[in-house]
Every structure is written in C-alpha cells, then in structure tokens.
C-alpha positions as CSV (number, residue, x, y, z in Angstrom):
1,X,10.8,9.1,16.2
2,X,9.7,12.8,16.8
3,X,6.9,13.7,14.3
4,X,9.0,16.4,12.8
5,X,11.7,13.8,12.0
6,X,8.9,11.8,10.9
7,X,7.7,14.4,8.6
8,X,11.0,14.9,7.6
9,X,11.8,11.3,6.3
10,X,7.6,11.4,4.4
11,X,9.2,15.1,2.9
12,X,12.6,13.2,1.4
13,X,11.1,10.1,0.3
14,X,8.3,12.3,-1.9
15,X,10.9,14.6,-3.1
16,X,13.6,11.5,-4.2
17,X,10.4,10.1,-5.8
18,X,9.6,12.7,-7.7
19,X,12.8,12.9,-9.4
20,X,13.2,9.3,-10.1
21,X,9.5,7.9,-10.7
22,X,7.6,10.5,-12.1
23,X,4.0,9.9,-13.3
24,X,4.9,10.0,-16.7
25,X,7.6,7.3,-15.8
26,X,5.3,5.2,-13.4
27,X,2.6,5.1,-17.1
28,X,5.8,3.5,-18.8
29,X,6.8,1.0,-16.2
30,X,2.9,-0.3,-15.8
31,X,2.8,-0.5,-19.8
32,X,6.1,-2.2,-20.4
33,X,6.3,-5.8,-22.2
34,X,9.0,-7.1,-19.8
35,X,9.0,-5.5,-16.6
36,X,11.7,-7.6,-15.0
37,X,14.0,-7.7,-17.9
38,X,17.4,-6.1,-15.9
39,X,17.8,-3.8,-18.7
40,X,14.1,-2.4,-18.7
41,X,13.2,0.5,-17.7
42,X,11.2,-1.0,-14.5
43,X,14.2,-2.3,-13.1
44,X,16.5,0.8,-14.0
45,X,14.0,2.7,-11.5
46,X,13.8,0.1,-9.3
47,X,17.6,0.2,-8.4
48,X,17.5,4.1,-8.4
49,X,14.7,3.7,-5.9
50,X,16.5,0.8,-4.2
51,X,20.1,3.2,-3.8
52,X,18.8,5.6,-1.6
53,X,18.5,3.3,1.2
54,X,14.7,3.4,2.3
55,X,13.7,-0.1,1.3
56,X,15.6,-1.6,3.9
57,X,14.1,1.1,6.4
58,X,12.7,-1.8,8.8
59,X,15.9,-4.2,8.2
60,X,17.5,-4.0,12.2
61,X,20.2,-1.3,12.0
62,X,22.8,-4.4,12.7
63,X,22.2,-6.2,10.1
64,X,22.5,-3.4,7.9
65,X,19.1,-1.8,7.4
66,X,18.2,1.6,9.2
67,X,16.4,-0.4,11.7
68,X,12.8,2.0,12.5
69,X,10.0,0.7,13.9
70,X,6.6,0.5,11.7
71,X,5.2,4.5,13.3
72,X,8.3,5.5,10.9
73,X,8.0,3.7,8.2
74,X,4.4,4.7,7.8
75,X,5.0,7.8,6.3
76,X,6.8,6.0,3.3
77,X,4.3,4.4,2.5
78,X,2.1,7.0,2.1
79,X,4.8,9.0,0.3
80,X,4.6,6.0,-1.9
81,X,0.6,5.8,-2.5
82,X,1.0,10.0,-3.3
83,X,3.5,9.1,-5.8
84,X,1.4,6.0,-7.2
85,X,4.9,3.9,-7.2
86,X,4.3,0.9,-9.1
87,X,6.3,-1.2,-7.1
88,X,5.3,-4.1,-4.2
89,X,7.4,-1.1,-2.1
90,X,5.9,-2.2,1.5
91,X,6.1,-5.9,0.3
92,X,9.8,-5.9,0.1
93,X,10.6,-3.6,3.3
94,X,9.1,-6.2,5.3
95,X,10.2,-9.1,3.1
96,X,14.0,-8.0,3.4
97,X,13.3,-7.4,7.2
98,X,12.2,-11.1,7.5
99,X,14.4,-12.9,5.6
100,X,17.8,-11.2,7.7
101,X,16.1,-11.4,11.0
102,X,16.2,-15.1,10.1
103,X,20.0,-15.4,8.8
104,X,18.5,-15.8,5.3
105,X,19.8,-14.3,1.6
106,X,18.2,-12.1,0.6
107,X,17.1,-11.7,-3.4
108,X,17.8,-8.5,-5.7
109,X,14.8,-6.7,-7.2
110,X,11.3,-6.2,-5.4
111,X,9.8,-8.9,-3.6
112,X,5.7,-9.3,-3.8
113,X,4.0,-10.8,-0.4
114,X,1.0,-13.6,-2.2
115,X,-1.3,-15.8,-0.5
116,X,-1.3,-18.7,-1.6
117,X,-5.1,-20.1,-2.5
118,X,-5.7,-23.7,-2.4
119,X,-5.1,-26.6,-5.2
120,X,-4.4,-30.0,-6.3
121,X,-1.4,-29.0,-7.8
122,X,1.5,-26.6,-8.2
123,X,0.9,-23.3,-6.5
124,X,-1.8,-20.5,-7.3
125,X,-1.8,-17.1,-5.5
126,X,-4.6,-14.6,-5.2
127,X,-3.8,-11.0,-7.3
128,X,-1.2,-9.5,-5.7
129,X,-0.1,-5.7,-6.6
130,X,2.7,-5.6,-8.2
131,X,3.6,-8.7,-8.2
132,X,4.0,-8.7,-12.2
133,X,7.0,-6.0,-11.3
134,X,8.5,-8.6,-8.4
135,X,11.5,-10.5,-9.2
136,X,10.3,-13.3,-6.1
137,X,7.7,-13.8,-4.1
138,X,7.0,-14.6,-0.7
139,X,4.1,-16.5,-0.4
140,X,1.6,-17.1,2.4
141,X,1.4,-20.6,3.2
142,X,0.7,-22.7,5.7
143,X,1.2,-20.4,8.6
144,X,4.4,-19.5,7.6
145,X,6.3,-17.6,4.6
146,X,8.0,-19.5,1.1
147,X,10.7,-17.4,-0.9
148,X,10.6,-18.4,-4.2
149,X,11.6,-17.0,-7.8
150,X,8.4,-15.3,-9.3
151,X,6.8,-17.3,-12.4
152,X,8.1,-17.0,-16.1
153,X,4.6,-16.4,-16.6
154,X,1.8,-15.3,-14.4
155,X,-2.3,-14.2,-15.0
156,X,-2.4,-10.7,-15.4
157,X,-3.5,-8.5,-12.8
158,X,-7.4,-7.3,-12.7
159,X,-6.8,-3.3,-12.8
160,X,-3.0,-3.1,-13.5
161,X,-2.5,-6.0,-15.9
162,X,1.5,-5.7,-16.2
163,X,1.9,-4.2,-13.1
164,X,0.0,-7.1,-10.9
165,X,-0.5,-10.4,-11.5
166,X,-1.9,-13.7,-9.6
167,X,1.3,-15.6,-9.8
168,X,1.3,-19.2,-10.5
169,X,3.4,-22.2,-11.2
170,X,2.4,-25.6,-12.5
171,X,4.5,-27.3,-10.0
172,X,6.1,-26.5,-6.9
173,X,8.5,-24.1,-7.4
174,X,12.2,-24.4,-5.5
175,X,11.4,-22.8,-1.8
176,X,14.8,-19.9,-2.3
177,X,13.8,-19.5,2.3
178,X,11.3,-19.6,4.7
179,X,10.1,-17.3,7.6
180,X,7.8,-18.9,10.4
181,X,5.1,-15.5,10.7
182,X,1.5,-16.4,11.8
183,X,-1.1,-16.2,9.0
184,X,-3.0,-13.3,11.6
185,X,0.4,-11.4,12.1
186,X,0.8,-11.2,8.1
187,X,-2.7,-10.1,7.3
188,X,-2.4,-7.3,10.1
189,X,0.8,-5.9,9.0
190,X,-0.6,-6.0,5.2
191,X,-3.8,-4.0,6.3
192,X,-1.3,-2.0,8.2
193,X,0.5,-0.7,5.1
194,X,-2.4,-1.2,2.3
195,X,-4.2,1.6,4.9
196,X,-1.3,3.6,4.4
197,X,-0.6,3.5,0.5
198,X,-4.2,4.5,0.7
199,X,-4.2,7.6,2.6
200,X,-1.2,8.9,0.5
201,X,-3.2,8.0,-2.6
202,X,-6.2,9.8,-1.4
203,X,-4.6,12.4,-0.5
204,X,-2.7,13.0,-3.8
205,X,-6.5,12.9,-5.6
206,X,-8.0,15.5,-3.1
207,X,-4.9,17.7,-4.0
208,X,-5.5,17.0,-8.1
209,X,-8.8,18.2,-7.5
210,X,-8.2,21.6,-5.3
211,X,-5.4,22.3,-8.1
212,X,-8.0,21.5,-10.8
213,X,-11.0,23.3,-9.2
214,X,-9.1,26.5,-8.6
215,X,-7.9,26.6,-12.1
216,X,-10.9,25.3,-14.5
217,X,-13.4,28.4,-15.6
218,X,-17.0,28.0,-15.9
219,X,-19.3,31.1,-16.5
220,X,-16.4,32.9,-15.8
221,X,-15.3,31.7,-12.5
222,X,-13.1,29.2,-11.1
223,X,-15.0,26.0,-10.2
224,X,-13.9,25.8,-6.6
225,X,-16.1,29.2,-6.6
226,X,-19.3,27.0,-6.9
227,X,-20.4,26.2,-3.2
228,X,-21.6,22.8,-4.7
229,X,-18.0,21.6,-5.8
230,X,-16.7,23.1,-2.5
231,X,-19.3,20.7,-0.6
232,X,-17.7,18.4,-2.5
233,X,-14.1,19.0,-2.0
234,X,-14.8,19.3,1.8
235,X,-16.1,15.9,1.7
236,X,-13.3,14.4,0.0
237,X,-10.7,15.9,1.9
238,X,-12.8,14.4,5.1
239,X,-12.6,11.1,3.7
240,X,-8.5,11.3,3.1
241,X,-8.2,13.1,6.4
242,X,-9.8,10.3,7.9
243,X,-7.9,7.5,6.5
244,X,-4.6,9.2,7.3
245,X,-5.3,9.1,11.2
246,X,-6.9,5.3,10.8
247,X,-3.5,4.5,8.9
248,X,-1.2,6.6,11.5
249,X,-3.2,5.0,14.6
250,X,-2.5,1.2,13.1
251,X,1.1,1.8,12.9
252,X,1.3,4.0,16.2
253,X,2.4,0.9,18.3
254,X,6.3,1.2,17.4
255,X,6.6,-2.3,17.2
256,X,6.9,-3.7,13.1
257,X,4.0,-6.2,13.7
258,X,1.0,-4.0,14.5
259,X,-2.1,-5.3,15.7
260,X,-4.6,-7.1,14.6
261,X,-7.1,-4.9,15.3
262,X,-6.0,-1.8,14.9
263,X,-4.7,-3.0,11.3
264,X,-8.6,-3.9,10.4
265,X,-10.0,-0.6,11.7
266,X,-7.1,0.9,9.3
267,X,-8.2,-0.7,6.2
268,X,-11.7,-0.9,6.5
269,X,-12.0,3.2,7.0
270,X,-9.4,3.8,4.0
271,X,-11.4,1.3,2.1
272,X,-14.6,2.8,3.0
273,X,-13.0,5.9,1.8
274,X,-12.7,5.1,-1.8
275,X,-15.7,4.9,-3.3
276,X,-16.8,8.4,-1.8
277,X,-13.6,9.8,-3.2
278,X,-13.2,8.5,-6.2
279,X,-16.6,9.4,-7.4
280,X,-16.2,12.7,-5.7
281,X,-12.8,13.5,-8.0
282,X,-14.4,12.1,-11.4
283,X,-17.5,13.6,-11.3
284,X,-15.3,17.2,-10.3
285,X,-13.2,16.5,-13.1
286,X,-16.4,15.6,-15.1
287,X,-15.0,13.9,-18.9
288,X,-11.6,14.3,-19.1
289,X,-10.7,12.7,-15.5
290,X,-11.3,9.3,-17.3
291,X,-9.0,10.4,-20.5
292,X,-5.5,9.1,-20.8
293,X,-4.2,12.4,-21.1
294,X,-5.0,13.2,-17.0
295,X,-3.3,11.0,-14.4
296,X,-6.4,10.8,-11.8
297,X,-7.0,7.4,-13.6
298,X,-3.7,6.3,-12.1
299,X,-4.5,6.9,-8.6
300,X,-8.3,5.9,-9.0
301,X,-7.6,2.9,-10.7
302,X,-4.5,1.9,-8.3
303,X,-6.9,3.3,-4.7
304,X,-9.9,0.4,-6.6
305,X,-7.0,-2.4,-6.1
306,X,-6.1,-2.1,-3.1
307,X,-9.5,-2.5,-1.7
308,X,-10.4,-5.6,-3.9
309,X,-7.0,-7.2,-2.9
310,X,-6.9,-7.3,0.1
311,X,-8.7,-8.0,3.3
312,X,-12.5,-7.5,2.5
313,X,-14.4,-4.4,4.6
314,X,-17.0,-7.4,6.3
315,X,-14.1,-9.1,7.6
316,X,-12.7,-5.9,8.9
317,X,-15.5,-5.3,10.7
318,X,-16.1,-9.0,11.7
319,X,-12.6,-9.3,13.6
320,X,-12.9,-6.2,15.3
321,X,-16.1,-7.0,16.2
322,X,-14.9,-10.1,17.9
323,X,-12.3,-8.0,19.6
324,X,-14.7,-5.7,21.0
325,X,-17.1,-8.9,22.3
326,X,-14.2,-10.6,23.4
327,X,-13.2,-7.8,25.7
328,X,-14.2,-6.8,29.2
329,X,-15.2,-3.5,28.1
330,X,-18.3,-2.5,29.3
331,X,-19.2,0.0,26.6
332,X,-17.9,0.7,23.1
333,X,-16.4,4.1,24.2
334,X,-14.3,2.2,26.6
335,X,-13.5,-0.6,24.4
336,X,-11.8,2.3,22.1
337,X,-10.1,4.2,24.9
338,X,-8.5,0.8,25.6
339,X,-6.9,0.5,22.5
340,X,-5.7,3.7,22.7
341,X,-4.0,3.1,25.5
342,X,-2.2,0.6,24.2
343,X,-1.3,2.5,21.6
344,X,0.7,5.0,24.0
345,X,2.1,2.4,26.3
C-alpha cells in the first residue's frame, strides 16, 4: 500500500476513534463493574468500533475481511495506542484472521491472545491486556492456539485492573477451535504489534506535552520557552520518533507474520523508550500529570503494561543476538544491511 494510502487509513481510524471512544469514554469502560455484560457500555463501543470494518483488516479479502498485509495494518495500531483504546484491538485482528484462514467460527466481541503458564490443573494465563474486556481468549499452548470462552472470573490485571486480567479456569475449559501457529511465529507478531500500540502511545504523550508546555505560564512565559523543558521535549520526541521507525521496520515485510527478529528489535527499542518518556512527560507536567483530572496517567499507565507484559528487553536482545551470531555476516553493519534487504525484497 502507497504510504499516502497508508497514512490515509492511520488518518480515518484516529478520526472514527475519536468520535466513538473518547478519553473520557475509554476512563468509563476501564472503570466499569461488568465490562462484557452486552448491554454495558464496553460492549456498546466495542460493536461501534467493530461496524466500521477495521477489525477484520487482516481477514483475506475472500473470506470477507479487507484482506492487507501487516505494513498496513500497522498504522492502526498505532492509531489505537494514540487513542489509548481499551480493547485487545490487535489481539482480535489477528485472532479473526486465524480462525477463517482455518474454516473456523468465529466468536462475537474482542478476543485476547494469553499464554498459557504451566500447572497441575485447569488452565492459568500470564496478564494479558485487555483480556478482562475479551469475550474469548485464544490461548498459547503447546505450540499451537485454543479458542475458548473467557473465564466468569479472572485475577485482575496489574495496571488496568478491569481492563486486563490473567485469565484462569479451575478446569479445562471447552476448546470453542484451534489454530496450529508456532510458539516463535506468535511471540514475533505480538512484539510486532505491542511495538506499534507503543509508538502511537508515545507519540500521543510527546504531543500532551508540546500542547501543555506551550500553554502553562511560569514567570510570565510559556514553559516550552525554558531551553531546559525544550531539552526535554527534544528528547522525548527522539524516543517516540524512534520507536515509530523500529515499529514501521518490524512490520515492513508485507507478509502478516513478521519476523522474528525484526519483531524483537521493535519491542525492545519502544520498550526502551518508556521509561525516558514517561519520566520526561511527568516531571514536565510536574503534580498534576499524576491527578485524575489529566489523562497522561492513561497513556503512562497503559505504555508501563505493555512493557511488563510482554516479551522482556533481555530476551529481545538475546534472540537478536543469536541472529546476528548465527549469521554469516562479517560485521554488525552488515548484519543490519542484511535485514534490510529483506525487508525490501
């Protein structure tokens, strides 16, 4: 897809977004009691979301999805981390995608992707986000995929408590389908899209804080007149800047698998990202970016997730390291040019 086009499709999706989940709706969702009671107002916005069509964006075009390759849904996913969307969103693209590639039914509601963690008995999963919004889950097991119904009741989720959950049932729950995916291909295409919610996230804080800075007085001028909190800004919007181009280069491949590599590089540079940035934009904001009243918390809080969820930065950096020793490239310059090249093949 042209990167107009592209940009195009990020433009729609943030403008629909807007309209439909609103940061002031996203606060209500996370807080509600029941958030997959059908009448709720989580699942209201879920089927407004779910109407326009873009969840089904990687569903092949003849079987009834818009059928676009994993470069173009890239930019929806970052649309999504800008608009801190509550929902599993990239979870269920690929979930649908899976599940009618394989001739398989699939469920109503958003679908959370869980890996499974080891047990005597039942089935445990690790905190997934938004998995306490998911009405199934497709869990991670045993080198392939289990559909099943999501648990009547689940532990609650470390930074979004209603919103994510670790979900759990005290005995095997009815497998709803099943999708043969290799654990490696799943953990790629998850550090694939977390990298990508993450760039859009950062990039909605830097813009909070060039929006705040230009506004706020102190001794009579605007903050962003201080060439300390411009030092600052410039850093931060390095750090989203970079995590964009990590998250665009991961998904660059045009095939809906990316790979394995490229994924890690992704996720660890947007992971190392967040730290930097979110003590850059509370410490610009100074008290009241950790009130209630100002919705930084919701991106800071959902950016500190998604790097304790997923894939940790040492085993980022440990498979690409085994990449780069396993090649034949004889320096590291021409270890990267490699994978560029594959990239543009």
């Amino acid at each position: 897809m042209p990167q107009s086009l592209q940009q195009d499709l990020y433009d729609e999706f943030s403008r629909a977004l807007a309209g439909l989940c609103p940061l002031e709706r996203v606060r209500e969702i996370e807080a509600a009691a029941d958030a997959t009671d059908p009448q709720g107002v989580a699942a209201r916005t879920w089927r407004e979301i779910d109407a326009l069509g873009y969840v089904d964006a990687l569903t092949p075009a003849d079987l009834g999805g818009a059928g676009l390759s994993l470069a173009d849904a890239e930019g929806l996913w970052r649309a999504a981390g800008a608009a801190a969307l509550p929902y599993p969103l990239s979870d269920t693209m690929l979930a649908r995608a899976l599940l009618r590639s394989a001739g398989q039914r699939v469920p109503e509601g958003p679908i959370a992707l869980a890996r499974a963690l080891p047990g005597p008995s039942g089935l445990r999963c690790a905190q997934t986000p938004g998995a306490g919004l998911a009405r199934s889950v497709l869990v991670q097991r045993d080198g392939g995929l289990l559909l099943v119904a999501a648990p009547a009741v689940s532990a609650p989720g470390l930074f979004r408590p209603r919103a994510s959950a670790a979900p759990a049932w005290s005995e095997s729950p009815a497998v709803l389908g099943r999708v043969a995916l290799p654990d490696e291909a799943v953990q790629a295409w998850r550090n694939a899209a977390d990298a990508a919610g993450i760039a859009g996230a950062l990039q909605a804080v830097l813009d909070r804080c060039v929006a705040f800075v230009g506004e706020r007085q102190q001794f009579g001028r605007p903050l962003g007149r201080f060439q300390a909190i411009q030092q600052e800004i410039s850093v931060l919007a390095e750090q989203a800047a970079a995590a964009a181009m990590a998250a665009r280069m991961a998904c660059a491949s045009g095939a809906m698998l990316p790979d394995a590599a490229l994924a890690a590089s992704a996720r660890l540079r947007a992971c190392e990202a967040i730290p930097v940035a979110c003590a850059i934009a509370h410490a610009v904001h100074g008290a009241i970016g950790i009130t209630e009243e100002l919705a930084l918390g919701l991106y800071t809080t959902r950016l500190h997730e998604w790097r304790a969820a997923g894939m940790s930065e040492d085993d980022c950096a440990e498979l690409v390291g085994r990449r780069l020793m396993a090649s034949d490239s004889r320096t590291l310059l021409e270890f990267v040019r490699g994978m560029m090249a594959a990239i543009a093949a």
